[in-house]
C-alpha positions in Angstrom: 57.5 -46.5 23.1 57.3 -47.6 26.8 57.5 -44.1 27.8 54.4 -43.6 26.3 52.7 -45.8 28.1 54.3 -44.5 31.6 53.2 -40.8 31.3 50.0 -41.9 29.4 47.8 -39.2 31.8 45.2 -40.2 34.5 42.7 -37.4 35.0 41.5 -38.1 39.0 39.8 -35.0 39.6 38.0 -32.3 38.1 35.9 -29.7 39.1 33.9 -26.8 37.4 34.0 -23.1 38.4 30.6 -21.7 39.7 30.4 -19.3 36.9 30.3 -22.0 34.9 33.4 -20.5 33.3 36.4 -22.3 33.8 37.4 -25.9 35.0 39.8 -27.2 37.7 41.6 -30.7 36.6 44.8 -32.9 38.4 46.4 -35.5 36.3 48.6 -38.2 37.4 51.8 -39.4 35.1 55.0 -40.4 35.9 58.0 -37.9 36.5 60.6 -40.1 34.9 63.7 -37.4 35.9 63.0 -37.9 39.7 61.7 -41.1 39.4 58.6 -40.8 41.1 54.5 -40.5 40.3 53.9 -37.0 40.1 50.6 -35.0 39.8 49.6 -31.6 38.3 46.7 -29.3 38.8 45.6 -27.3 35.9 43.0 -25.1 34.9 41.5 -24.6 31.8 38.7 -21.8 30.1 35.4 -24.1 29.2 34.7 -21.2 26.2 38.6 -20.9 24.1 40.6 -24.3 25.8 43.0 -22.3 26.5 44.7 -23.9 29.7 47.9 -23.3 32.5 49.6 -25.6 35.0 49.0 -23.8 38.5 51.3 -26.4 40.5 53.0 -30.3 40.7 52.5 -31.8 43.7 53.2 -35.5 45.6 49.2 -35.8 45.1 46.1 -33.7 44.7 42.7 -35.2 46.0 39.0 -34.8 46.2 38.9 -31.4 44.5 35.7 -29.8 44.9 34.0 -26.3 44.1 33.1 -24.2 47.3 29.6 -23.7 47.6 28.8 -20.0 47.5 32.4 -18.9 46.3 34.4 -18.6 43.0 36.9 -20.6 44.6 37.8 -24.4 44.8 39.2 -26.8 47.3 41.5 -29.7 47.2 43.4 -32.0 49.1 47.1 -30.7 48.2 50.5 -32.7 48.7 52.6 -29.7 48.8 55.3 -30.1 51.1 53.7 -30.7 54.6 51.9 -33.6 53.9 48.0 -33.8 52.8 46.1 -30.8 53.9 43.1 -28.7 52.7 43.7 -25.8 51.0 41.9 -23.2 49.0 42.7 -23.0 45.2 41.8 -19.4 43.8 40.7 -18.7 39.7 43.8 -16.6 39.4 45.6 -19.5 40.8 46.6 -18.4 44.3 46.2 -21.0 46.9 46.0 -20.7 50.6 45.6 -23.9 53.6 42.2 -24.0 55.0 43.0 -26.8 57.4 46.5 -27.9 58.6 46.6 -31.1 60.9 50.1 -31.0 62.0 50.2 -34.4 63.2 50.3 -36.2 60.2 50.3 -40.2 59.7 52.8 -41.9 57.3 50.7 -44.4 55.3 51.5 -46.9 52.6 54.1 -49.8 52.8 56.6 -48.2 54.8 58.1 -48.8 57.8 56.1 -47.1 60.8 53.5 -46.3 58.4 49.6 -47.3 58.7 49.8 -49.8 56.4 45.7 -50.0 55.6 46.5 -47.5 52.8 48.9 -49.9 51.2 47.4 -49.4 47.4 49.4 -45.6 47.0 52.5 -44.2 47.3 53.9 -43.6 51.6 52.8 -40.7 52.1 52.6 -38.2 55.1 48.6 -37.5 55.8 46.9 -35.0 57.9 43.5 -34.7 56.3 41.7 -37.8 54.9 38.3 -36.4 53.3 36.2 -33.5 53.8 32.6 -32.1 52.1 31.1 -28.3 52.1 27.8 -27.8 53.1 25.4 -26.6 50.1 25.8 -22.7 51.3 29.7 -23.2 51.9 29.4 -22.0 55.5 30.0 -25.5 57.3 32.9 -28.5 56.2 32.9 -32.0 57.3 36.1 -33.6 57.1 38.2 -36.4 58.6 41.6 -36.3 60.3 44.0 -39.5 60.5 45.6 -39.6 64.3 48.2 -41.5 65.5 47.1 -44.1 68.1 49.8 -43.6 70.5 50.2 -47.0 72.7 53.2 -48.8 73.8 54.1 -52.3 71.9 51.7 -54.9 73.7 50.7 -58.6 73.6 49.1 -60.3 71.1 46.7 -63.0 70.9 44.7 -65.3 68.5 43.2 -63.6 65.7 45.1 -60.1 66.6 48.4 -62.6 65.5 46.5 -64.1 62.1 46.6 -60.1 61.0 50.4 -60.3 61.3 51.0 -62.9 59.2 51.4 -61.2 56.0 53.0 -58.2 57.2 56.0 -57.7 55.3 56.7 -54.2 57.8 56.3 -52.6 60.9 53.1 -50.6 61.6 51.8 -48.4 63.5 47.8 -47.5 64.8 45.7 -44.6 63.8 41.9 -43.6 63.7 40.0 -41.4 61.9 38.1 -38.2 63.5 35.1 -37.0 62.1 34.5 -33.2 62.4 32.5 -30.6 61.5 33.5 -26.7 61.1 31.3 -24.1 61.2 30.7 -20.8 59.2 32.4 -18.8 63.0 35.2 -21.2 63.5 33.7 -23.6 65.8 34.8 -27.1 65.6 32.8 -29.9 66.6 33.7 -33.5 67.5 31.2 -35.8 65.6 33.0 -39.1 66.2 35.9 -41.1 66.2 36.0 -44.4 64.2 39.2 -46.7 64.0 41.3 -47.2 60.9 39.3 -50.9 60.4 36.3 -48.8 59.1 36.7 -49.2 55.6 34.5 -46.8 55.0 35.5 -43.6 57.6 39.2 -44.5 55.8 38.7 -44.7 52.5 35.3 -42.1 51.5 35.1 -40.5 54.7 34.0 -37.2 52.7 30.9 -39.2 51.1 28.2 -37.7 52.5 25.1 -36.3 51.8 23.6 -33.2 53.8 19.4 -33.7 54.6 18.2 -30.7 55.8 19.8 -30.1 59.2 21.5 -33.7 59.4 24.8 -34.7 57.8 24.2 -38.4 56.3 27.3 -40.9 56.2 28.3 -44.6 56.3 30.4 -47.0 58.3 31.9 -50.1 58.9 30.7 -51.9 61.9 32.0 -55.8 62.8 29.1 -57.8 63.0 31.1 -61.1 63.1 30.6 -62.2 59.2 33.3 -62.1 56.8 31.0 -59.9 54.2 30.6 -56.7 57.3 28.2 -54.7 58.0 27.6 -51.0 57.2 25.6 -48.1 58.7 23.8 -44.9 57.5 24.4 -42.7 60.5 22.7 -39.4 60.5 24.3 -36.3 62.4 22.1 -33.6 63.6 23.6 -30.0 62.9 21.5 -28.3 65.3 21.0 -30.7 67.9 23.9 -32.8 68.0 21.7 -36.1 68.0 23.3 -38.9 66.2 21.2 -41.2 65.1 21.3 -45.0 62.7 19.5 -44.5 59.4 19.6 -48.7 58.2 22.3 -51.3 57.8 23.5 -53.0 54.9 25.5 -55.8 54.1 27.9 -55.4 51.0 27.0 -52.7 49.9 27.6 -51.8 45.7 28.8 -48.3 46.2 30.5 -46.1 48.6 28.6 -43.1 47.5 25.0 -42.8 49.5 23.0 -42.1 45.3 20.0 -40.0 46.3 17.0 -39.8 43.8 15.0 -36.5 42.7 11.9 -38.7 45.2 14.7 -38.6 48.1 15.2 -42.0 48.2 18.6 -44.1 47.6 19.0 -45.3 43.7 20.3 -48.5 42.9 20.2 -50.6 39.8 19.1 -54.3 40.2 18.1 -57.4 38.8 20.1 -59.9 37.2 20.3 -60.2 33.4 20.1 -58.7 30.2 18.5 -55.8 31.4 18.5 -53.8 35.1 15.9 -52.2 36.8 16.4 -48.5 38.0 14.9 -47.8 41.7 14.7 -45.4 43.9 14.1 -46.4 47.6 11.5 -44.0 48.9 12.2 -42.9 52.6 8.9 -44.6 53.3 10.8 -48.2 52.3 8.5 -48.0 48.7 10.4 -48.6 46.1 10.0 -46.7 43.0 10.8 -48.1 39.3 12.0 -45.9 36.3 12.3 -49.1 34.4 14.6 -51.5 32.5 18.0 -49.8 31.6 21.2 -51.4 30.2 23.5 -49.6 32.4 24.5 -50.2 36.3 25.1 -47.0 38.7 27.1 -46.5 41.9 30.2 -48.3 39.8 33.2 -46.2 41.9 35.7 -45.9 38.6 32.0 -43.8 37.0 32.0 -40.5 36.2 30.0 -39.1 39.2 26.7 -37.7 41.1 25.5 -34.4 41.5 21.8 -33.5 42.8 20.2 -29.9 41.3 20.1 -27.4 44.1 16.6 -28.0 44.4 16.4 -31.7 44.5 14.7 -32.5 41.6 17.5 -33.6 39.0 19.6 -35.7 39.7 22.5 -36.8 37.4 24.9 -40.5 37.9 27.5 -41.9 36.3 26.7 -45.1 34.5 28.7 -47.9 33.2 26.8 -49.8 30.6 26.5 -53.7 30.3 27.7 -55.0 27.2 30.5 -53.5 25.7 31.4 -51.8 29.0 32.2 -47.9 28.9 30.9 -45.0 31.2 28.1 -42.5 30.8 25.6 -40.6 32.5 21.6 -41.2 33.5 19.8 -37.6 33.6 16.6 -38.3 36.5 13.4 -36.9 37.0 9.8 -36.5 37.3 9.7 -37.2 33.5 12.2 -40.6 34.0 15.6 -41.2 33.0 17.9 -39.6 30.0 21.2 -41.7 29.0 24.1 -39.6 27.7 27.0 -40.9 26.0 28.9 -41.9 23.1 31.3 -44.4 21.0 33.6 -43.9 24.5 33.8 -42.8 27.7 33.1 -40.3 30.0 34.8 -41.0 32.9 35.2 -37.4 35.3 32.3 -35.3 35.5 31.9 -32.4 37.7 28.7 -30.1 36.9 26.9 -27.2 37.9 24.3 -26.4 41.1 21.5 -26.9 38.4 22.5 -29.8 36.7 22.4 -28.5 33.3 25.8 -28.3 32.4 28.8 -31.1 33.1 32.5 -31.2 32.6 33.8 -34.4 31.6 36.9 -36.3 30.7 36.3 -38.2 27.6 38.6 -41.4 26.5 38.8 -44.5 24.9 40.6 -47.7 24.9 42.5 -46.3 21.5 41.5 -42.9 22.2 43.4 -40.4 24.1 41.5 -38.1 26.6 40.0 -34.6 26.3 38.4 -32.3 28.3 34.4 -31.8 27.1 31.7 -29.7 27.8 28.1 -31.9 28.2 24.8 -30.5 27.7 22.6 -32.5 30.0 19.6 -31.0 28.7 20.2 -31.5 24.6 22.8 -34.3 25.2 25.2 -32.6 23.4 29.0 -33.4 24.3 31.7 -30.5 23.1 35.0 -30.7 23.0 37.2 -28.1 25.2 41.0 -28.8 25.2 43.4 -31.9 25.0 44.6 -33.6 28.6 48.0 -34.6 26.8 48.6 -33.6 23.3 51.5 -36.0 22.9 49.4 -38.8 23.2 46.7 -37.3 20.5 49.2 -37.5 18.0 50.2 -40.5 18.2 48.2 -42.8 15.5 45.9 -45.0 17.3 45.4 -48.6 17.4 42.6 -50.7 15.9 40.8 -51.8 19.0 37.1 -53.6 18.6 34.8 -54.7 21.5 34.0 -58.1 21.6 31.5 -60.1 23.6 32.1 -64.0 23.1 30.0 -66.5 24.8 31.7 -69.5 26.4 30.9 -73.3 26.2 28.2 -72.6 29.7 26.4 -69.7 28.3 28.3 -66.9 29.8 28.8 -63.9 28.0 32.4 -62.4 28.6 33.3 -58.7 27.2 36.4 -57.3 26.4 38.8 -55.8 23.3 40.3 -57.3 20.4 43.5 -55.2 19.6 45.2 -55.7 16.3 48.9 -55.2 15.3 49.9 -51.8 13.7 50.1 -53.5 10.8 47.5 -56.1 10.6 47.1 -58.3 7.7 44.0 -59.9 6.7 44.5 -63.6 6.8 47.6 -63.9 8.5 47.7 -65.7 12.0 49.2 -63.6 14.8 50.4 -64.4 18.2 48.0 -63.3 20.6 48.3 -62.6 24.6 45.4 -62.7 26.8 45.3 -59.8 29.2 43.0 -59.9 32.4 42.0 -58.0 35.6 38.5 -58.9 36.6 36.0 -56.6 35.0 37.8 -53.2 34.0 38.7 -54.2 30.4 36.2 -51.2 29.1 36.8 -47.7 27.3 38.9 -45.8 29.4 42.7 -45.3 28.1 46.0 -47.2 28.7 44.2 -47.9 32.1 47.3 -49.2 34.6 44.6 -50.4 36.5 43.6 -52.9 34.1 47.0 -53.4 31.9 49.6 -53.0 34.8 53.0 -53.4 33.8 51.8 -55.5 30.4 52.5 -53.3 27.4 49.6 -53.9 25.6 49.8 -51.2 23.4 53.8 -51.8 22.4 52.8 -56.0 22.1 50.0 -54.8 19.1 52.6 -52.7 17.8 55.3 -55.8 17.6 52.9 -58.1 15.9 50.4 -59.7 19.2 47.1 -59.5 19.0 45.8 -58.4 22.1 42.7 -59.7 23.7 41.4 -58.2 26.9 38.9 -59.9 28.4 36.8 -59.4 31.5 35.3 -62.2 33.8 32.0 -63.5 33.1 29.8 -60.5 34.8 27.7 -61.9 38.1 24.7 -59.7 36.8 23.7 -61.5 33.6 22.5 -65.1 35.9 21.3 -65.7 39.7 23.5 -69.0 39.7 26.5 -66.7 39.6 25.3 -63.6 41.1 24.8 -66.4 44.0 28.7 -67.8 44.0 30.4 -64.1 44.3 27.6 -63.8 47.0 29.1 -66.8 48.4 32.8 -65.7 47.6 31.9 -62.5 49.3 30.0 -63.9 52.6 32.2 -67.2 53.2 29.9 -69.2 52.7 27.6 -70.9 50.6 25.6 -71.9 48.6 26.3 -72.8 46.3 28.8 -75.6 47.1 32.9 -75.0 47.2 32.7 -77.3 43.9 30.5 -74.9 42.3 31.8 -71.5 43.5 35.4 -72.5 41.8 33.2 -73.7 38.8 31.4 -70.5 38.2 33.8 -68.2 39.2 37.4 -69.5 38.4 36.5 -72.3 35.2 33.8 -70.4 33.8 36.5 -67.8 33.1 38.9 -70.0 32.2 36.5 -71.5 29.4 35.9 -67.6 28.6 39.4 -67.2 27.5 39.4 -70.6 26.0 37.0 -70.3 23.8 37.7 -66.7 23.1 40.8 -67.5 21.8 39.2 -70.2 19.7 37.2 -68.1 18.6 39.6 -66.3 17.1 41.5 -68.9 15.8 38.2 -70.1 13.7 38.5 -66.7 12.0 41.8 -66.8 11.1 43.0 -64.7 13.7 45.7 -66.0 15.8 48.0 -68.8 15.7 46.9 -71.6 18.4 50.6 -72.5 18.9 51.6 -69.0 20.6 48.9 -67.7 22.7 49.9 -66.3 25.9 48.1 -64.8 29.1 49.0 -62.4 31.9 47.2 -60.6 34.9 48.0 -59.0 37.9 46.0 -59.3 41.3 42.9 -60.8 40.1 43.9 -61.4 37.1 46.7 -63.4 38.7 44.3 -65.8 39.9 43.1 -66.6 36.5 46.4 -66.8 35.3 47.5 -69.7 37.7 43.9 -71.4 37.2 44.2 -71.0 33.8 48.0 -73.2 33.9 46.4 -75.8 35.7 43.1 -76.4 33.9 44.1 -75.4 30.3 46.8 -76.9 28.1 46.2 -73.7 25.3 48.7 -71.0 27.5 52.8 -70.9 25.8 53.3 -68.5 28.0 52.1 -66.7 31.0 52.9 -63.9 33.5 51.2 -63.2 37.0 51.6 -59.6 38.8 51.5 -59.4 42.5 48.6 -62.2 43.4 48.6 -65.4 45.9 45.3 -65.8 46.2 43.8 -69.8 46.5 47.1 -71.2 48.2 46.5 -72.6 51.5 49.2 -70.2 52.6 46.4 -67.9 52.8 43.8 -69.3 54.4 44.3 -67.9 57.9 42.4 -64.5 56.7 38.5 -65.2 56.6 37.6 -62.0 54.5 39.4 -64.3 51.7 36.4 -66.4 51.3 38.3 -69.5 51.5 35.5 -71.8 53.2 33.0 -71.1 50.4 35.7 -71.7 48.1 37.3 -74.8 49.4 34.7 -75.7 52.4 37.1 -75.0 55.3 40.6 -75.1 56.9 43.1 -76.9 54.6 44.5 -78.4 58.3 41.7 -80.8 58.2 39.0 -82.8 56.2 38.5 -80.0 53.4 42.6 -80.9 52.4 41.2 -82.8 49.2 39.3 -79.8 48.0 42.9 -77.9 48.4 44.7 -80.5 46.1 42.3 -80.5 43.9 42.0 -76.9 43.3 45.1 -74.7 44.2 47.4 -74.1 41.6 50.6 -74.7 43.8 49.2 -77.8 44.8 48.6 -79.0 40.9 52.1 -77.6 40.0 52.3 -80.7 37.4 49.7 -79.8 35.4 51.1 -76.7 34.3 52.4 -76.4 30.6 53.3 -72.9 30.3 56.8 -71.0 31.5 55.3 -68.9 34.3 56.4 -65.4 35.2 55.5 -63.9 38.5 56.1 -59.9 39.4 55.8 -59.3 43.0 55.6 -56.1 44.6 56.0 -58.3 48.3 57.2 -61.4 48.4 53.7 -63.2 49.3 54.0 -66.7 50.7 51.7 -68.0 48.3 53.2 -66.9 45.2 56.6 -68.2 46.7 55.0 -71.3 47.5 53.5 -71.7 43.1 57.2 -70.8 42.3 58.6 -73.4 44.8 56.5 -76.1 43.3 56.7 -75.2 39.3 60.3 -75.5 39.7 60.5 -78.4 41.7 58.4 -80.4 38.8 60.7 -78.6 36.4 58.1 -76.3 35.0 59.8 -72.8 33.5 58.9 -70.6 36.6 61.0 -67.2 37.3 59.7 -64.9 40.2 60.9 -61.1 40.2 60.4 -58.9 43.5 60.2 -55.5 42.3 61.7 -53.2 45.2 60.3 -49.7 47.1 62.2 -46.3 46.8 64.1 -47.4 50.0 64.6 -50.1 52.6 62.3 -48.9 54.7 59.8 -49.2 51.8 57.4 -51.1 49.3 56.6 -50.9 45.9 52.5 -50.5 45.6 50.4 -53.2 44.2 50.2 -50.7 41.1 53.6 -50.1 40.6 54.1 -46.2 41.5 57.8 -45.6 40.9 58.7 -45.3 36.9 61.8 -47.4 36.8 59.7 -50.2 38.6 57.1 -50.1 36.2 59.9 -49.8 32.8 61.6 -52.4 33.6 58.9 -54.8 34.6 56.9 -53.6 30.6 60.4 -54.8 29.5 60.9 -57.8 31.3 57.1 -59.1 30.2 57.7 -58.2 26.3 61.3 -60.2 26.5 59.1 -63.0 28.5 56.6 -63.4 25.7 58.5 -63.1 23.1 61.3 -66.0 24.1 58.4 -68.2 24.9 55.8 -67.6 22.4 58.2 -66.6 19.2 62.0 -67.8 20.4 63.2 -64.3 20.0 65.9 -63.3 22.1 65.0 -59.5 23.1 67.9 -57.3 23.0 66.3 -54.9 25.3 65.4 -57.7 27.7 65.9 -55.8 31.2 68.2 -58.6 32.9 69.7 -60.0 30.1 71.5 -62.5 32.5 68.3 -64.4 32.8 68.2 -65.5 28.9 71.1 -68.1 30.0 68.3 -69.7 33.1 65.7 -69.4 30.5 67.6 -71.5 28.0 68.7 -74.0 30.8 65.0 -74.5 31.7 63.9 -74.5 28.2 66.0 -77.5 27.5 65.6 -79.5 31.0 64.2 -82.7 29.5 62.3 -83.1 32.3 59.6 -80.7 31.5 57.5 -82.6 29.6 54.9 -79.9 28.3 58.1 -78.2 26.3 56.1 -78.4 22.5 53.5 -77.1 21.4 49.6 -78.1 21.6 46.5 -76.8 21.3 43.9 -79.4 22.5 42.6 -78.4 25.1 42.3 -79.8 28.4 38.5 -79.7 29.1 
């Protein structure tokens, strides 16, 4: 049922008890009654399972054991916006720190609107760390900026152009508490520091200095970022490196006391530790990457000498850990995922969330020592018994060479030898072992198509690791500029995964699979880009659906960070214009040969611009704006509010199945729109109305 799919459970923290004895958890599902996300905090023993709910709350954040203490610490949603409060065993829980002057953020009116990708919500304390003895916290406050409305100019106007509502200003303080009271003022940074907004509590504490990134404008599309160091005792603040584009927001410290980092391009990575001295030092070839931010965590031993990291592996992707030390490097893991850790002061023991693409998640207990994984207690028993799906990763290797992993998922009922429809599903590079992930299916029902007779393929792009060609053209993407050429950076990037997904489905189709006259695709946000690529280079797509994207119209060009000059060379106002009509999907319209969908948490000008011009060469094209809880309100990019996200599953599965099988969906959500689709099925001016399979190469 769709229902299953909106309260399948996302465990987004977890934290163990000093004692080793019990665990903390929060998981986020939908609270259908009130229509809204909900999240709930409960705590479970690590010896009998036996578990309780201690509260629901609006969120719960970065919770985190107190050094020194039997107690934990979260950030808690719990009526006066998001403060920091303590969270006792026996379930009692008391503020720690209450900033008053909360900031609304989200995509609401008066709201900051750099925190766009959750819920509006009322803010007071962004991020905060304990010192290793639990006498000292760092954290972040959001502030208001309070200045009257003022002139704009230049490129302060470009930042308005997509801005859907009014806004306001706000910065972000960094403090630190001490073990008497006293509050010191470390810095304050403003809300454009992606890094002092978004993992302000990432920080590592060196002796008597606080270590800690930001953003700083250096005039390059790609930014710059610094490691800051903040003396406790001294007060002297001082700059530790830069880096450009840097792979994780955590600062990965190895048992040598040096930064870890996996690189290399190819089959294998190299494992290094940067020594403080600037030597690096190798544990070898692994098949896994680290610093990954959907991983399952970092924790160094009390002493320094162990450290453990979350990894996410390279073929077949799904999330473990790497055990490091003197002796090298120990890879724990299974058949799935782990994909929350927390674990003790000695790194010995971990708890984890464990889950699957097919398999529902549980609460474990991991040996780090043995490499033993236990299971503890079920997240959501309602989901366990329901009968899984056959899911099977896949790797398939496209036309250029590139290898491109996903998930084959098979109808409920699968038949050896008959041909299925199939629907490729695509987000970029999340389609791994983790469960019903909305961050990588959205509002497309994967589980309830298998179960009404699609096969399923998700497929992720062509990884940037396994070749230096295209490690060089997201470089490019990144940077704004090249090289590699514009004509190569759409080739690698945006063509190469189109061919992925070609010759994926063909794939299938040689096996006897699917049936080459109803395959369908569908993505949201970056996976909307390869949706619309895919319509204009590729005559094998039925049917297709795009979720809240615009990217590679020349609508939205004005923002550099887009990349847009390394993808098309330059401005589309001047000599780069061919390169535009080549290459955006709006602007090649005519090619398309598949009814196109398009869900839209804002109306972006880009997307209203593909619409405008599908129709206008009488292409099958409906666009669907998907409101917030009020007026004065957005939906998210991931859909937050439950009806939202019900109606939108339904509105897909009555999409695919009028254009891919002719059925007429009796739970189709706006069952007014059957009539339009009929009228555009018929127009005789839409040429690409029958089926065909060759492809368009």
């Amino acid at each position: 049922m769709l229902e299953d799919i909106l309260l399948a459970p996302n465990v987004t923290e977890i934290a163990l008890s000093g004692d080793r004895q019990l665990g903390l958890y929060s998981v986020e599902t939908a609270d259908i009654a009130n229509n809204e996300p909900q999240a709930s905090l409960r705590i479970v023993n690590m010896v009998d399972g036996a578990q309780r709910e201690l509260l629901r709350a609006r969120s719960i954040k970065l919770i985190k054991r107190i050094p020194k203490s039997d107690a934990w610490s979260g950030l808690l949603d719990i009526g006066a916006g998001q403060q920091l409060y303590r969270i006792e065993r026996s379930g009692a829980i008391t503020p720690i720190l209450i900033n008053e002057t909360t900031v609304l953020t989200g995509r609401a009116d008066m709201a900051l609107s750099k925190v766009g990708s959750e819920p509006p919500r009322q803010v007071g304390v962004l991020a905060y760390d304990w010192s290793p003895n639990g006498q000292q916290l760092w954290y972040s406050l959001l502030k208001p900026v309070l200045s009257a409305a003022r002139i704009k100019f230049d490129d302060e106007v470009l930042g308005e152009r997509n801005r859907q509502r009014s806004h306001i200003e706000a910065s972000v303080e960094f403090h630190l508490r001490g073990s008497e009271g006293d509050d010191r003022s470390i810095m304050t940074r403003p809300s454009t520091d992606r890094m002092a907004l978004l993992f302000g509590g990432n920080v590592v504490w060196q002796g008597d200095e606080v270590q800690f990134r930001v953003e700083t404008g250096d005039g390059t599309a790609g930014s710059a970022f610094e490691t800051r160091a903040w003396n406790r005792k001294n007060g002297v603040l001082r700059v530790l490196g830069t880096e450009r584009d840097v792979m994780t927001a955590w600062l990965l410290k190895g048992p040598r006391g040096g930064a870890l980092s996996t690189t290399d391009v190819g089959e294998t990575l190299e494992l290094v530790e940067r020594l403080p001295s600037g030597k690096p030092y190798s544990y070898g070839d692994v098949r896994f990457s680290i610093g990954d931010p959907r991983s399952a965590g970092f924790r160094r031993s009390k002493d320094g000498k162990r450290v453990v990291v979350g990894t996410r592996t390279i073929e077949n992707p799904r999330y473990g850990l790497a055990v490091i030390d003197g002796k090298g490097v120990h890879q724990i893991g299974s058949d799935v995922s782990l994909t929350r850790c927390d674990f003790d002061d000695d790194v010995a023991i971990g708890f984890c969330v464990r889950e699957g693409v097919t398999y529902a998640p549980d609460l474990v207990r991991v040996d780090l020592k043995r490499g033993d994984i236990a299971r503890i207690a079920s997240v959501s028993p309602q989901h366990e018994a329901i009968a899984p799906l056959t899911a099977r990763p896949r790797t398939w290797v496209n036309r250029l060479g590139y290898k491109a992993t996903g998930f084959v998922i098979f109808p409920r009922h699968y038949v050896v030898g008959r041909r299925y429809p199939a629907i490729v599903v695509t987000h970029g590079s999340d389609a791994d072992e983790r469960f019903a992930n909305i961050g990588m299916q959205w509002n497309y029902p994967v589980q309830l198509f298998a179960e009404r007779g699609y096969v399923v393929l998700l497929i992720n792009d062509p990884s940037p690791r396994q070749k230096s060609e295209l490690w060089a053209a997201y470089d490019a993407w990144t940077l704004d500029k090249g090289p590699p050429s514009p004509e190569e950076v759409q080739r690698l990037i945006w063509v190469n995964g189109v061919y992925s997904f070609e010759d994926a489905v063909r794939e299938m189709g040689n096996e006897g699979l699917v049936d080459l006259d109803r395959i369908g695709i569908a993505g949201f946000s970056r996976g909307s880009q390869m949706v619309n690529v895919a319509l204009t280079h590729s005559k094998m797509f039925r049917a297709a659906s795009g979720g809240d994207g615009s990217f590679l119209d020349p609508y939205s060009y004005p923002n550099p960070m887009l990349g847009y000059n390394a993808i098309f060379g330059g401005s589309p106002f001047g000599e780069h214009i061919d390169q535009y009509r080549s290459f955006s999907p709006s602007l090649n319209a005519e090619k398309v040969c598949a009814p196109l969908l398009q869900q839209m948490a804002s109306p972006m000008g880009g997307a209203l611009n593909l619409y405008t011009a599908l129709r206008q060469h009488s292409v099958p094209a409906q666009i669907t704006y998907y409101p917030g809880e009020s007026s004065a309100s957005d939906e998210t990019h991931v859909f937050h509010i439950p009806s939202n996200r019900l109606l939108a599953m339904r509105e897909n599965l009555a999409w695919f199945d009028y254009w891919l099988l002719g059925r007429r969906d009796v739970g189709a959500p706006f069952p007014g729109r059957l009539a339009l689709w009929d009228q555009m099925a018929q127009n005789p001016k839409w040429a690409c109305g029958t089926p065909a399979t060759d492809l368009d190469h």
